[in-house]
N, C-alpha and C positions, 0 to 999 in steps of 0.2 A: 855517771860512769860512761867510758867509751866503747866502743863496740870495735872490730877487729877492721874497719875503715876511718877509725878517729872521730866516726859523729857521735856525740850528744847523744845516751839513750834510755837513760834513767837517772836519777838522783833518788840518795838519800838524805835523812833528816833526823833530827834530836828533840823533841819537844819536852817542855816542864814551865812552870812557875821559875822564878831567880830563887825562890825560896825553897825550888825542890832541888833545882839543880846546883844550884851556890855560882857567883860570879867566880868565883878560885877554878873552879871548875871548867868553864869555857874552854881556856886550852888546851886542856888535858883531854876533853872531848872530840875539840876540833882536830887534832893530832889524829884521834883515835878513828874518825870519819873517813880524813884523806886515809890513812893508811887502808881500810877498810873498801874505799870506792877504787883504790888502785888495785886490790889484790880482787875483787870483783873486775874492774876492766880486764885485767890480764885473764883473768877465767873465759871471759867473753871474748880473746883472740886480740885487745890492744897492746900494743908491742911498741907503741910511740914512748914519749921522752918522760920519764919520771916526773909524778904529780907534784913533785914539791915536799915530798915525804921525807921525814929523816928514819 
């Protein structure tokens, strides 16, 4: 996530086995992360260019 200067100041994560979280799964995750870290940046005053989120 970014903070309301654009740095770097946390991440998050998804942990499991492939057998817990299923390979079908990945991007439907991955989706769900970005959308997740960008409505966290903006909480934290980031106002730069869209994560890549649809």
């Amino acid at each position: 996530m970014f903070d309301e200067n654009g740095a770097a100041v946390a991440a998050i994560s998804v942990a499991g086995t492939k057998n817990e979280i299923g390979m079908d799964r990945v991007p439907i995750l991955a989706r769900q992360m970005m959308r997740t870290a960008q409505q966290i940046s903006s909480r934290m005053g980031y106002i730069g260019q869209n994560l890549g989120v649809a």
